[in-house]
DSSP file (Angstrom, degrees, kcal/mol; ACC not computed):
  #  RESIDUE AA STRUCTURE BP1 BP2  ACC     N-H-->O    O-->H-N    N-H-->O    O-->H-N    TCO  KAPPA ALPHA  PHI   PSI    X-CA   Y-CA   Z-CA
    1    1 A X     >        0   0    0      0, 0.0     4,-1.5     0, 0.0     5,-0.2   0.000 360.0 360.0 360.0 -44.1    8.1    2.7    7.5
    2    2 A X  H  >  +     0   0    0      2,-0.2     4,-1.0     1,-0.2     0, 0.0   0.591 360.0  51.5 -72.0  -0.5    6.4   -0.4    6.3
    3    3 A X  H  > S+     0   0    0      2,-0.1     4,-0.7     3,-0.1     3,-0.4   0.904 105.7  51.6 -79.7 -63.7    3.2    1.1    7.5
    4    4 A X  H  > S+     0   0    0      1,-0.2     4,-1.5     2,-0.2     3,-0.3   0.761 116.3  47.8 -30.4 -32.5    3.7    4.4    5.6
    5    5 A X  H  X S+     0   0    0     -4,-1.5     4,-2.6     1,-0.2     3,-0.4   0.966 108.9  45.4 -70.3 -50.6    4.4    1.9    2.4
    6    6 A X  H  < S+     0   0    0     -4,-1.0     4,-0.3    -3,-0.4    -1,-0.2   0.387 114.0  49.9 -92.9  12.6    1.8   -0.2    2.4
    7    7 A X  H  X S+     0   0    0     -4,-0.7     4,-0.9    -3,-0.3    -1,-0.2   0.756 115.6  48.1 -90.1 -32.5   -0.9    3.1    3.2
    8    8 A X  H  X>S+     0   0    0     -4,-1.5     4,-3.4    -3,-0.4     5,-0.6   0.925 113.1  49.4 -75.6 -60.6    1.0    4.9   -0.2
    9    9 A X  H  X5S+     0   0    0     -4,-2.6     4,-1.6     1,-0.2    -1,-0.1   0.972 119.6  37.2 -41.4 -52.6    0.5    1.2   -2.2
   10   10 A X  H  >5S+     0   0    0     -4,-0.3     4,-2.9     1,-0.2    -1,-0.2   0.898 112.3  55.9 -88.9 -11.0   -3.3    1.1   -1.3
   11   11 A X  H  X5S+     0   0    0     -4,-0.9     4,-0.7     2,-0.2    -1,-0.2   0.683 111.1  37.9 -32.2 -56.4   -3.6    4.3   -1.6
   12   12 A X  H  X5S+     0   0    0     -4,-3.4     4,-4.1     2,-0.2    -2,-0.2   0.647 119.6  61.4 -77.7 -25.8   -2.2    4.3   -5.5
   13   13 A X  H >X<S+     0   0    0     -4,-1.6     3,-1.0    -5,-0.6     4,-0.6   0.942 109.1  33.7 -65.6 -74.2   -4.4    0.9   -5.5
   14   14 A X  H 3X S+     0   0    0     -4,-2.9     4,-2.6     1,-0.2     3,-0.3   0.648 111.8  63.8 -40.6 -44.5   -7.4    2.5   -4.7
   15   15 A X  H 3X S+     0   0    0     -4,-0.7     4,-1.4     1,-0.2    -1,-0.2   0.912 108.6  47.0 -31.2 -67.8   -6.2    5.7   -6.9
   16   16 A X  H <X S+     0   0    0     -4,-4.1     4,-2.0    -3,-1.0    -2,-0.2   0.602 102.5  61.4 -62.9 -19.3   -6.3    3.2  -10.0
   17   17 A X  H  X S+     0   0    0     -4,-0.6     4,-2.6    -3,-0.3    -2,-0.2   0.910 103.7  44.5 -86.7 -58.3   -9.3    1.7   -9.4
   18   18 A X  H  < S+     0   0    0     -4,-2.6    -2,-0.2     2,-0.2     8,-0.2   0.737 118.1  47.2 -32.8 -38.6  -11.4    4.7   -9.7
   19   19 A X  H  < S+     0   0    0     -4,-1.4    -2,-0.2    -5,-0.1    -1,-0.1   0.954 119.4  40.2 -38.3 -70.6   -9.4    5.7  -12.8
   20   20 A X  H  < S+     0   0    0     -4,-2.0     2,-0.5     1,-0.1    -2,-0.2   0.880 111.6  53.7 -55.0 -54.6   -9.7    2.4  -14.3
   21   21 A X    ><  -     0   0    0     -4,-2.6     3,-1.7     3,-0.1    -1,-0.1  -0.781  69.7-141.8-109.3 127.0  -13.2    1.3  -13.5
   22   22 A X  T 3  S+     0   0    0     -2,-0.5     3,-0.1     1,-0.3    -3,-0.1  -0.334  94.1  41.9 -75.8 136.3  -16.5    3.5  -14.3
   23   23 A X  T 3  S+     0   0    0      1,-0.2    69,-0.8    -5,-0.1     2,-0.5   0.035 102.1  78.7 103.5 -13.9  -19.1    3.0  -11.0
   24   24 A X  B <   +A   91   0A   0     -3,-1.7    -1,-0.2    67,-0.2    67,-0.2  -0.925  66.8 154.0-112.0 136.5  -16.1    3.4   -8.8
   25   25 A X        -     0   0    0     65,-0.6    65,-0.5    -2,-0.5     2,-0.4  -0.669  22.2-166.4-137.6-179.0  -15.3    7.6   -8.7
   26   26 A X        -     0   0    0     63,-0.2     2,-0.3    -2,-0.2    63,-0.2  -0.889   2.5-171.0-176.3 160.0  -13.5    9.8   -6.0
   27   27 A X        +     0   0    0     -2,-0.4     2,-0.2    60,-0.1    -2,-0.0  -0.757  44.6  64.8-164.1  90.8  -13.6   13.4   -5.9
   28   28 A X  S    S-     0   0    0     -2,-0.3     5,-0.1    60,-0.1    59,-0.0  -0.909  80.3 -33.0 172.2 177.9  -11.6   15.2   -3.7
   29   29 A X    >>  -     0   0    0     -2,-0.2     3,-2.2     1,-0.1     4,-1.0   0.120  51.7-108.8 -47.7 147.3   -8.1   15.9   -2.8
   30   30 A X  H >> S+     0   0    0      1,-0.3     4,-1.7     2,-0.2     3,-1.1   0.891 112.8  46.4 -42.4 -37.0   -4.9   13.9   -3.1
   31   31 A X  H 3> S+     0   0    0      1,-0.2     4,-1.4     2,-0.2    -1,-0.3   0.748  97.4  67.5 -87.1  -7.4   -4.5   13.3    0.7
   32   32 A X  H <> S+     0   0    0     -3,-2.2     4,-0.7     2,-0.2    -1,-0.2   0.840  92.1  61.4 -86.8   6.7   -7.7   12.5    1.3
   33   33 A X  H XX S+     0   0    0     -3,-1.1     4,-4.0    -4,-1.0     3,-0.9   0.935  97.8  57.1 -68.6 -40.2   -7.1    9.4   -0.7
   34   34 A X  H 3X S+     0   0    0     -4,-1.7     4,-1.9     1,-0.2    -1,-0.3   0.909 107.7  52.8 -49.5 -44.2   -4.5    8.5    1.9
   35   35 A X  H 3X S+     0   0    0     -4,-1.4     4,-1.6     2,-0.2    -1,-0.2   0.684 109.3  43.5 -30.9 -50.3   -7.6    8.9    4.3
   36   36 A X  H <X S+     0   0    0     -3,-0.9     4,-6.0    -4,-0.7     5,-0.3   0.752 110.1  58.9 -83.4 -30.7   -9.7    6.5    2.4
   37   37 A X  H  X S+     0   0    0     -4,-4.0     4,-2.3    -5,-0.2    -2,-0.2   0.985 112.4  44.8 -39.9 -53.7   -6.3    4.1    2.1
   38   38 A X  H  X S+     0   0    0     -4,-1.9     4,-3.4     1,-0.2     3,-0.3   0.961 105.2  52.6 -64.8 -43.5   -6.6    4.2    5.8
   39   39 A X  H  X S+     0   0    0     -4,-1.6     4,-2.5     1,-0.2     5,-0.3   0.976 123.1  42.6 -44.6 -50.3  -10.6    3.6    6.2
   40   40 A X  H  < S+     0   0    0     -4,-6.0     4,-0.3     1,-0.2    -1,-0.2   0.769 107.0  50.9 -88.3  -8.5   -9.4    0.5    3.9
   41   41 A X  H >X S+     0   0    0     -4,-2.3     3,-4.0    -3,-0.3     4,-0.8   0.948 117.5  43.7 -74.0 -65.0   -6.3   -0.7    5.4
   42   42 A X  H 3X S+     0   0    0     -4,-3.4     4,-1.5     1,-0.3     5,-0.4   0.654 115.6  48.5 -55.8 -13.6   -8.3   -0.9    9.2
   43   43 A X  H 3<>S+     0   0    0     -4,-2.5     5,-1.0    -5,-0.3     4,-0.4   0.754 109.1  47.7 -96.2  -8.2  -11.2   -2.3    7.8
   44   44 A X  H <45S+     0   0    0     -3,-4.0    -2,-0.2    -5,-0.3     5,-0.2   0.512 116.2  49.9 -97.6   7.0   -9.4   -5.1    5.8
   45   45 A X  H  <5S+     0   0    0     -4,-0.8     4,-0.4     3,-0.1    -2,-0.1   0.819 124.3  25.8 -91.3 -48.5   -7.3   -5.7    9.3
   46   46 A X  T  X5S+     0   0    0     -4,-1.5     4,-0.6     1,-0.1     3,-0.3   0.996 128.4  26.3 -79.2 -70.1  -10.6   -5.9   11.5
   47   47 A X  H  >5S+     0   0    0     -4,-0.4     4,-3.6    -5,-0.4    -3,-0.2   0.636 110.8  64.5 -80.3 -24.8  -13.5   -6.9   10.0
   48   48 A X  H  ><S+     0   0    0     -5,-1.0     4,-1.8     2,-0.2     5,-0.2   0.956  96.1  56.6 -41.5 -60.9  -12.2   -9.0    7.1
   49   49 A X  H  > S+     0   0    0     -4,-0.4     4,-0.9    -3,-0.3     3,-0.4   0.844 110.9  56.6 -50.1 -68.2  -10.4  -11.9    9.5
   50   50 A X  H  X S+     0   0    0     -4,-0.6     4,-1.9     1,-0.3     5,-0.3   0.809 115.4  29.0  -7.3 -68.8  -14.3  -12.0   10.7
   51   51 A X  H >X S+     0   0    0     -4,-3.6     4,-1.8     1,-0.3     3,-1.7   0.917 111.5  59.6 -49.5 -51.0  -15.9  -12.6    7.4
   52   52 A X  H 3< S+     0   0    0     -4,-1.8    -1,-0.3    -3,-0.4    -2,-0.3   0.601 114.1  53.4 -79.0 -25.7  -12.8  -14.7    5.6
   53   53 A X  H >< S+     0   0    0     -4,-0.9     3,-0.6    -3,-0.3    -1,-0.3   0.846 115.4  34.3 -82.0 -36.7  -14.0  -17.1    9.4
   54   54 A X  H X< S+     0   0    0     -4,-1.9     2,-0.8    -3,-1.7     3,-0.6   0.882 121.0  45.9-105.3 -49.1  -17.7  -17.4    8.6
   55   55 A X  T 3< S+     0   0    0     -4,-1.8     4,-0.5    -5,-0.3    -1,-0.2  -0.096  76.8 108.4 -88.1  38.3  -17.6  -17.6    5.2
   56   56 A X  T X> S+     0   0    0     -2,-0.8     4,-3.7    -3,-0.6     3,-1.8   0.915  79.2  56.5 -84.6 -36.7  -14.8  -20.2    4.9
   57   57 A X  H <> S+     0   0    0     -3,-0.6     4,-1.7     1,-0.3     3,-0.2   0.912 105.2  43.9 -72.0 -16.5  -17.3  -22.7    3.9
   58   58 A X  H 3> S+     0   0    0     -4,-0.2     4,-2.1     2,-0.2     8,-0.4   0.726 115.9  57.3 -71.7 -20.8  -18.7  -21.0    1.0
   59   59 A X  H <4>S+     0   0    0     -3,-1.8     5,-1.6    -4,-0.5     4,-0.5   0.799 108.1  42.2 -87.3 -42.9  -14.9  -20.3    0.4
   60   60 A X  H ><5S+     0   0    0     -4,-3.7     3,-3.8    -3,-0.2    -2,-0.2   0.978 111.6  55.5 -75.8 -70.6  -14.1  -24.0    0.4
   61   61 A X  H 3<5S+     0   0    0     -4,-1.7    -2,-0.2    -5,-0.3    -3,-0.2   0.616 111.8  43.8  -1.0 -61.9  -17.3  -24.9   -1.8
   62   62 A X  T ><5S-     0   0    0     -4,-2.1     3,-0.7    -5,-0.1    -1,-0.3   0.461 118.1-115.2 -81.8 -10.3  -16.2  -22.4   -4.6
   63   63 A X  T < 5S-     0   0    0     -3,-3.8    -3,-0.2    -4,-0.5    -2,-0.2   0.709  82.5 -45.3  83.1  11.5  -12.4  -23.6   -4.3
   64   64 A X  T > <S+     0   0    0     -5,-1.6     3,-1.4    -6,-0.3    -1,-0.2  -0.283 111.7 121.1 118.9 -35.7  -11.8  -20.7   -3.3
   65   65 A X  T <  S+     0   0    0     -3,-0.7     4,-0.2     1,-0.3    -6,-0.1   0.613  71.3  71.9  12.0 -58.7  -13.8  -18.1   -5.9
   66   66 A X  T >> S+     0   0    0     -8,-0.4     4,-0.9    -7,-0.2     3,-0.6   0.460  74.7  78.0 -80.9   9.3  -15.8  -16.6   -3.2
   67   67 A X  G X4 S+     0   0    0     -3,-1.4     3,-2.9     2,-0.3     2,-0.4   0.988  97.0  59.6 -90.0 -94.6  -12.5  -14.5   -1.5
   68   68 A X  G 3> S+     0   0    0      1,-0.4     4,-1.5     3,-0.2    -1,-0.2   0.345  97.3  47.5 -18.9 -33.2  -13.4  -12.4   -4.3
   69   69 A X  G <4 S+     0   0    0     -3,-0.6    -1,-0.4    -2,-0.4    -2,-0.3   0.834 109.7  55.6 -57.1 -52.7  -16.7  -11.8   -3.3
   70   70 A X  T X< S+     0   0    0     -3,-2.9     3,-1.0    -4,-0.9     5,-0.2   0.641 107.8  54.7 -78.6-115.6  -15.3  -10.9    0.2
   71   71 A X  T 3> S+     0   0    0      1,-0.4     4,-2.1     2,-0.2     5,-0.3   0.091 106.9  43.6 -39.9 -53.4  -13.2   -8.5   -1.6
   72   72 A X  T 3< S+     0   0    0     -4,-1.5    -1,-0.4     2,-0.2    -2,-0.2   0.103 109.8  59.2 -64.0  20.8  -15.8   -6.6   -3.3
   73   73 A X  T X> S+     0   0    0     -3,-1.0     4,-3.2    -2,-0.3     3,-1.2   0.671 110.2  43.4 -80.1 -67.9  -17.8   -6.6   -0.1
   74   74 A X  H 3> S+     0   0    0      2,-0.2     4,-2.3     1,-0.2    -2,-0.2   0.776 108.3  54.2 -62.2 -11.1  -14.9   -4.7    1.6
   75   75 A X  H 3< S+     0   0    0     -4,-2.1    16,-0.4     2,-0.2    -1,-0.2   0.598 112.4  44.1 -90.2   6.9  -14.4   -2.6   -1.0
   76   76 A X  H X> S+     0   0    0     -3,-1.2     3,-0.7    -5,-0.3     4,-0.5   0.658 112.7  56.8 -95.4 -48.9  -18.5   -1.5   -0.8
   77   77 A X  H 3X S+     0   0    0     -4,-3.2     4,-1.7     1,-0.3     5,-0.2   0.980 107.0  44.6 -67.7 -55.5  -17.9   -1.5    2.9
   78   78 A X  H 3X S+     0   0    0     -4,-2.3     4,-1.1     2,-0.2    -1,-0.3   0.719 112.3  51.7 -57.2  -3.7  -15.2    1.1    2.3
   79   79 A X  H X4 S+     0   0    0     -3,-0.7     3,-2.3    -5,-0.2     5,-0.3   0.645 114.6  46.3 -75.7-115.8  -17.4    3.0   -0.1
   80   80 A X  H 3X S+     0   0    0     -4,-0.5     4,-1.2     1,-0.3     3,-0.4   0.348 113.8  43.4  33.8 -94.6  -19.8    2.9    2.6
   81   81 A X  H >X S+     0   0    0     -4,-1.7     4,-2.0     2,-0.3     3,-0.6   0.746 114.6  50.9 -25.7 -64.3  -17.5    3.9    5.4
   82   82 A X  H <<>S+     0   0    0     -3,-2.3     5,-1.7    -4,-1.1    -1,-0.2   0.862 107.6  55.6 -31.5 -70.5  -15.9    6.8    3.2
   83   83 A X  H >45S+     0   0    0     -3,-0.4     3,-1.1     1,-0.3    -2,-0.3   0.506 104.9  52.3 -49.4 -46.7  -19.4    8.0    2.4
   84   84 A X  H <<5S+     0   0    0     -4,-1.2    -1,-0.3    -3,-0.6    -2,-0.2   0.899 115.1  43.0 -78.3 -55.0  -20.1    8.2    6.2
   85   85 A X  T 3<5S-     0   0    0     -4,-2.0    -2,-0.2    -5,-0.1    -1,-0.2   0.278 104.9-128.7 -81.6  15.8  -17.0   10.3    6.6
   86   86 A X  T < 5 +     0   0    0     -3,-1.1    -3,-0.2     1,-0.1    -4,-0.1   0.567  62.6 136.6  76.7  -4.7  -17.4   12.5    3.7
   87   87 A X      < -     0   0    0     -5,-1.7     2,-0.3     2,-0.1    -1,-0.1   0.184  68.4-110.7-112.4  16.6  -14.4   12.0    2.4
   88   88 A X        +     0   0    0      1,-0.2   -63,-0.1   -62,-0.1    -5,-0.1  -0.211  69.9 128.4 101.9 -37.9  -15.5   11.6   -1.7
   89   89 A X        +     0   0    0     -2,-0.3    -1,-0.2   -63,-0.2   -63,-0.2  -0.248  35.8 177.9 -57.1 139.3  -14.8    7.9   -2.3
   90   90 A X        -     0   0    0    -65,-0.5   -65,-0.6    -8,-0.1   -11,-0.1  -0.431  27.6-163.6-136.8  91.1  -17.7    5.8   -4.0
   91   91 A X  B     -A   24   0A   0    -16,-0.4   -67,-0.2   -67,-0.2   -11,-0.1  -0.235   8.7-158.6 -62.0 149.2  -18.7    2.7   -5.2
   92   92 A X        -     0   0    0    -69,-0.8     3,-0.2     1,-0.2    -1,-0.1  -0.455  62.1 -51.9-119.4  45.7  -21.8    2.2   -7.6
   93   93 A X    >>  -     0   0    0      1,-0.2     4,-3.2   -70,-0.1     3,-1.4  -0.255  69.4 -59.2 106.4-177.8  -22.7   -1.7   -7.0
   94   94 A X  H 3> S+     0   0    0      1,-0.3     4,-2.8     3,-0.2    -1,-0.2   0.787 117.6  55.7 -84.3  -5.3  -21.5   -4.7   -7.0
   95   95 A X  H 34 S+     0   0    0      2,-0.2     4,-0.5    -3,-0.2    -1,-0.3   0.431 113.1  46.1-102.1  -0.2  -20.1   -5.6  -10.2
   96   96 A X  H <> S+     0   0    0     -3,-1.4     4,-5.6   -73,-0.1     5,-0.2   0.723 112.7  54.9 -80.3 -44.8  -17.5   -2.1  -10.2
   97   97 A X  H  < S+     0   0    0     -4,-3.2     5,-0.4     2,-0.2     4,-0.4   0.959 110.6  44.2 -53.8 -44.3  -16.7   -3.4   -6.3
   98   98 A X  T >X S+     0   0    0     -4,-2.8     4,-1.8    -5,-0.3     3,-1.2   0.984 120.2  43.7 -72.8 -39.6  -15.6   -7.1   -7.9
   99   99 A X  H 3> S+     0   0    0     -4,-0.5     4,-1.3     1,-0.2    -1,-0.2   0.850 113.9  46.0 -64.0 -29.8  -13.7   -5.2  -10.7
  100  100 A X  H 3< S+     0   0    0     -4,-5.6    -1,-0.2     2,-0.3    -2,-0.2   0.176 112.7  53.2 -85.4  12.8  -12.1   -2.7   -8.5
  101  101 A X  H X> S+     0   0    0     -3,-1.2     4,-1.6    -4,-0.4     3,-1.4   0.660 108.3  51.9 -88.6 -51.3  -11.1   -5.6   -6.0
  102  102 A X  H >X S+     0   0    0     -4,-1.8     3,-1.7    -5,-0.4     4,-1.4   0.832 109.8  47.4 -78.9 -77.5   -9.8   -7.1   -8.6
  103  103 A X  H 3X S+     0   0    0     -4,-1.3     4,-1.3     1,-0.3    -1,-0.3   0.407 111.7  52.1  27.7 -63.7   -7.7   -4.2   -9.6
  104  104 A X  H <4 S+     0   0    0     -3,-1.4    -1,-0.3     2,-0.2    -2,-0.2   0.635 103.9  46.4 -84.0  -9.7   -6.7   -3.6   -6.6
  105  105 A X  H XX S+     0   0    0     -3,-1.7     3,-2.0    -4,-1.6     4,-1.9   0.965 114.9  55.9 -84.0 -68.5   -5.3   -6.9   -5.4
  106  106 A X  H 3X S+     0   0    0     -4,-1.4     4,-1.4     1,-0.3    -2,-0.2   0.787 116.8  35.8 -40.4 -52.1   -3.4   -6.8   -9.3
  107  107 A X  H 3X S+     0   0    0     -4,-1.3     4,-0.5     2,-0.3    -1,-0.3   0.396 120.6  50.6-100.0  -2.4   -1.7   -3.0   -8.4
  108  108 A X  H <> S+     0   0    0     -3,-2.0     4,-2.0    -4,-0.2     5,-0.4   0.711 114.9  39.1 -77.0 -65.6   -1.3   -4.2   -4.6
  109  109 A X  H  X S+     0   0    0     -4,-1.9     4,-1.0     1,-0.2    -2,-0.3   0.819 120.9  49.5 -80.1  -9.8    0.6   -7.7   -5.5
  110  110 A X  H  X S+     0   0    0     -4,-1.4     4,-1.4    -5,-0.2    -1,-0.2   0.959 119.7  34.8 -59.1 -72.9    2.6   -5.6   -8.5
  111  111 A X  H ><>S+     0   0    0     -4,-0.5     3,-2.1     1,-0.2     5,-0.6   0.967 117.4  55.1 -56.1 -70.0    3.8   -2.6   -6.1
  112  112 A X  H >X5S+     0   0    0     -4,-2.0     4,-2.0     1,-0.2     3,-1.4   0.817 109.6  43.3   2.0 -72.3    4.1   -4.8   -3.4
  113  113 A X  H 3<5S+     0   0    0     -4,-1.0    -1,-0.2    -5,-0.4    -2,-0.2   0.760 118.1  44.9 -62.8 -28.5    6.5   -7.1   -5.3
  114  114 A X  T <<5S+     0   0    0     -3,-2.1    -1,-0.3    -4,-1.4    -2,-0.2  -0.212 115.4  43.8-114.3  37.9    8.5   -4.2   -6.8
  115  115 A X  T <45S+     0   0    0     -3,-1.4    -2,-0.2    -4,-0.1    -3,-0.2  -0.003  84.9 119.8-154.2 -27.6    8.9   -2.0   -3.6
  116  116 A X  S  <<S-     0   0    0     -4,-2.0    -3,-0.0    -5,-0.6    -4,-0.0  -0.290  73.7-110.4 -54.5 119.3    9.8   -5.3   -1.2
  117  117 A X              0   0    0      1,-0.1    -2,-0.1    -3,-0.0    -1,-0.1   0.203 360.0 360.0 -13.1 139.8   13.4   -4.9    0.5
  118  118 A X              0   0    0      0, 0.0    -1,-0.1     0, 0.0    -2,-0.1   0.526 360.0 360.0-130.5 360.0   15.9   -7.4   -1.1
């Protein structure tokens, strides 16, 4: 069940971020956003840990600043990824990907917070 939640949450995340930010679009049916949710849940499970390991010092340097970068690098990679599979989602460069990270982390720790068990 807590998988199903947290696919519906990035899902909406992702939803809002295309709404919100002009350069980021999607164009296609409602489920295939659940589709791109997934492309972005598995890439932020696998390849993230990766980066967030090799780029800790730049991470330490900025005080922490650059995790923001790493998000708008996986949310290009899912662009990217999406884009491979057809499946509508796009990002247009890097300064939608930092705002639509940023987006999404806000409508992620929001849902998150107001959907957690008590």
């Amino acid at each position: 069940m807590n998988f199903v939640l947290n696919l519906l949450i990035n899902a909406f995340a992702l939803w809002a971020a295309a709404k919100v930010i002009s350069g980021i679009t999607y164009s296609g049916p409602w489920y295939g956003l659940l589709v791109v949710a997934l492309v972005f849940g598995v890439l932020n499970a696998f390849v993230r840990p990766v980066l967030k390991f090799f780029s800790l010092p730049f991470v330490i340097l900025t005080l922490g600043m650059f995790i923001f970068v790493l998000n708008a690098f996986m949310l290009w990679l899912t662009s990217a990824a999406s884009r491979a599979l057809d499946l509508g989602f796009s990002v247009g460069g890097f300064w939608p990907a930092l705002w639509g990270a940023l987006v999404i982390s806000f409508v992620n720790m929001i849902l998150s917070c107001v959907s957690r068990p008590e």
